[in-house]
C-alpha positions in Angstrom: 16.5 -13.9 -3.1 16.0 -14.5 0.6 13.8 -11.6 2.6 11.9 -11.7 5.7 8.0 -11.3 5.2 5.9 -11.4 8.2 1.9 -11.4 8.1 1.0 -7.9 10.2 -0.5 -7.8 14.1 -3.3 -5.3 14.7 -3.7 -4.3 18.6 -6.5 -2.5 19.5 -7.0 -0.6 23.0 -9.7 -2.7 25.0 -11.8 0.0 25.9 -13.8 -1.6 28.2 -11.3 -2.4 30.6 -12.1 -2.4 34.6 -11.0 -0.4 37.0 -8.6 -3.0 38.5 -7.2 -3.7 35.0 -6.6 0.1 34.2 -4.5 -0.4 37.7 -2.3 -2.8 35.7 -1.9 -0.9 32.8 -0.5 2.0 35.1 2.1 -0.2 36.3 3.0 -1.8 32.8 3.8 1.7 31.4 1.8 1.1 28.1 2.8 1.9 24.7 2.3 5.4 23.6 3.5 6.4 19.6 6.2 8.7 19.7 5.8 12.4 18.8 9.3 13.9 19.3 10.2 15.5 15.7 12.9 14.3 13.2 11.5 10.9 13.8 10.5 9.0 10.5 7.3 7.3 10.5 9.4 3.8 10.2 11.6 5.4 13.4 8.1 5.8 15.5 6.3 2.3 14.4 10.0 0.8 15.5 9.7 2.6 19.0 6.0 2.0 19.8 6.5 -2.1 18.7 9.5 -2.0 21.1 7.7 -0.2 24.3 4.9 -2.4 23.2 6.9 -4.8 23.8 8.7 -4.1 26.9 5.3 -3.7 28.7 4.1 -7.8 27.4 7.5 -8.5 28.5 6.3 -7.6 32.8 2.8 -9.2 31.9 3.8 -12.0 30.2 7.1 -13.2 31.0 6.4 -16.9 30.8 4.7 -16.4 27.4 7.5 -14.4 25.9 10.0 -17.5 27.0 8.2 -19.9 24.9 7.9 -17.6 22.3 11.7 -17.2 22.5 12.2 -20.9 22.3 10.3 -21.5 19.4 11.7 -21.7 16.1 8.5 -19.8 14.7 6.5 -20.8 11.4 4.0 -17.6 10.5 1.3 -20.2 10.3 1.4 -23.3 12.6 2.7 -20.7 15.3 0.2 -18.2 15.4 -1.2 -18.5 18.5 2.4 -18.3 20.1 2.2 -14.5 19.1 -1.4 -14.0 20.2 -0.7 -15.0 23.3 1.7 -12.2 23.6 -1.0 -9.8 23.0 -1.9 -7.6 25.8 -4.4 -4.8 25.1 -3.5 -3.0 28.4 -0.3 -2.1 27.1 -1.7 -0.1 24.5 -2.5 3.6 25.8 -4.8 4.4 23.0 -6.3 3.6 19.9 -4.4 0.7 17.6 -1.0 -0.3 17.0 0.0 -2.1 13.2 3.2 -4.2 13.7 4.7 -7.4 11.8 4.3 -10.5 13.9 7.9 -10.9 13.1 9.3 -7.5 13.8 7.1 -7.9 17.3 8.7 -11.5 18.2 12.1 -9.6 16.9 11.5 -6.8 20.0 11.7 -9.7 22.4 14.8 -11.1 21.4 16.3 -7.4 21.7 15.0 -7.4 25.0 16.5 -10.5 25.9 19.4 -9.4 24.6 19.3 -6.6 27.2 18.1 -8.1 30.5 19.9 -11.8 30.2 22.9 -10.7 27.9 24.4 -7.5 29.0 27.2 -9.1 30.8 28.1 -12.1 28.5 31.1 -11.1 26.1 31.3 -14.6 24.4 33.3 -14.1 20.7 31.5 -16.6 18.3 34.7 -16.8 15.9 36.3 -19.3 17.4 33.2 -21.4 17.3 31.6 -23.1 14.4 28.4 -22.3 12.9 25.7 -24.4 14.7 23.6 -27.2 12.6 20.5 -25.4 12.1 19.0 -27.6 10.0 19.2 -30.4 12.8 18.0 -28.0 15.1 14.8 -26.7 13.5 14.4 -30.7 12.1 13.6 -31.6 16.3 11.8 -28.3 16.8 8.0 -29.4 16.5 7.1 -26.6 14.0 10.2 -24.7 12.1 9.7 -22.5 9.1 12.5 -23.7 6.3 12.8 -20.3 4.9 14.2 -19.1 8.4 17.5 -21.3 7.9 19.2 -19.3 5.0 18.1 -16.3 7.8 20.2 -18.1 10.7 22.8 -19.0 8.9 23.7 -15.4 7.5 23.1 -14.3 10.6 25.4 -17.5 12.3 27.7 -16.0 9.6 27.7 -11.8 10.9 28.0 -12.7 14.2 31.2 -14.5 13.2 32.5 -11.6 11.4 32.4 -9.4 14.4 30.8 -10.2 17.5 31.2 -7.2 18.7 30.0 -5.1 16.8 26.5 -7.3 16.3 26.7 -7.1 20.3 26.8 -3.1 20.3 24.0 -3.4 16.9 21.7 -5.4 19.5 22.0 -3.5 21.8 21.7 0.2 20.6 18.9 2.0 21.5 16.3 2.1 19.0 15.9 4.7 16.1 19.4 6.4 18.4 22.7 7.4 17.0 24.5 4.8 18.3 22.2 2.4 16.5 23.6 4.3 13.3 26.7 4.1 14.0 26.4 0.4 15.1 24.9 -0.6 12.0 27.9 1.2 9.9 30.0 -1.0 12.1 28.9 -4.3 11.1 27.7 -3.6 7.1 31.4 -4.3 5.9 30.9 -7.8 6.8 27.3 -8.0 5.3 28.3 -8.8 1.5 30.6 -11.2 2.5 27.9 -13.6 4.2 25.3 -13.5 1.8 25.3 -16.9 -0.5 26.7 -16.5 -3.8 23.9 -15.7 -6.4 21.8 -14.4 -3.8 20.0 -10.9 -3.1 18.9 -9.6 0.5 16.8 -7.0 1.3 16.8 -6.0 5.5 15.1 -2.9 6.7 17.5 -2.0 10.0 14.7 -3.2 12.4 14.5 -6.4 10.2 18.3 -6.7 10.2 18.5 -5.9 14.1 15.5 -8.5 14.6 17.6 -11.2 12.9 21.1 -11.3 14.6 19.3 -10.6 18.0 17.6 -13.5 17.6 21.2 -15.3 16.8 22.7 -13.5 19.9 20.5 -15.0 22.1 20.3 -18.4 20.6 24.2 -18.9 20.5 24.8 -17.3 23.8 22.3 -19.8 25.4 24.8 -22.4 24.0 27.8 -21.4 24.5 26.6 -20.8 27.9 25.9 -24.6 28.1 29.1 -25.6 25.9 27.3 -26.3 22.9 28.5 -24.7 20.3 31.5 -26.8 18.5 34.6 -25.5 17.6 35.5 -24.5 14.5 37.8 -26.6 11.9 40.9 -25.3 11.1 40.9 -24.2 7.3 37.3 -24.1 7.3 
């Protein structure tokens, strides 16, 4: 079995800020939980993480790109995520997220800002060597490459449809419908002998994360092609 399992973030509100900071927070548009009903308690964690999110992403651009360019190990990279914290983006109180689902929120984002006009179909490519890959990266987890792979392996399936996953809005209908879009081609990408377990937001974390990757390269031609018969 192959599962994602990320060690948990606590934010708190700094609530000794200054006045010129509470300026800042204004213009970040902080984090607030949700409180519209019909919203499960997994639906409002999954929208707080991503405004959460969205608000490091104006204060910390630089420091979300090299968190985007890492391949991340839970331990040797843990100070790439607490850089990403940002107290002033919390309105109140304290916010409970996976490190993983929070570094997840970014590459959604990317996906948004960087990605919304490429239209790149991954099928006629071949899967990149990860292994290689996270081998040069200075730290690499080796449980993520059965992750990148299956996700190599979706996004091959149907780009499209991982594309319009991605990019749903969270905890929306369209995300629903998305994720009914791509689930025929879930079985089929999932090593024989092998059991996964995704919550959507893990799921969605996951093949942004592969979006973003393989549109960087076949922005820069390097992804090869794929072998006929293979």
């Amino acid at each position: 079995m192959f599962r994602l399992a990320f060690a948990v973030l606590v934010i708190a509100t700094g609530f000794a800020a200054s006045v010129s900071a509470q300026s800042r927070i204004d213009r970040y548009e902080e984090a607030r939980i949700p409180t519209a009903r019909g919203l499960s308690d997994e639906e409002r964690s999954r929208l707080a993480t991503y405004d959460y999110a969205k608000c490091v992403w104006k204060a910390k651009e630089w420091r979300v790109d090299e968190a985007l360019a890492t391949y991340w190990h839970p331990e040797k990279d843990e100070k790439t995520i607490m850089r990403l914290v940002e107290s002033r983006c919390l309105s109140s109180g304290e916010l409970t997220m996976s490190q993983g689902l929070f570094r997840g929120a970014f590459y959604l984002l990317a996906a948004h800002k960087r990605m919304a006009d490429d239209d790149f179909d991954f099928a006629p490519y071949a899967v990149p060597d990860w292994q290689a890959l996270m081998d040069s990266a200075e730290h690499a987890n080796p449980a993520s490459l059965p992750l990148l792979l299956f996700g190599s392996c979706v996004l091959r399936q149907g780009t499209s449809a991982v594309r319009d996953f991605v990019n749903s809005e969270v905890a929306s209908s369209e995300e629903k419908a998305a994720i009914g879009e791509i689930a025929p081609s879930l079985s089929g990408c999932i090593p024989a002998g092998a059991e996964v377990k995704f919550s959507r937001s893990a799921l969605k974390a996951l093949l942004a994360e592969n979006l973003y990757r393989e549109t960087l390269m076949a922005r820069a031609g390097a992804l090869p092609a794929a072998v006929p018969g293979n």
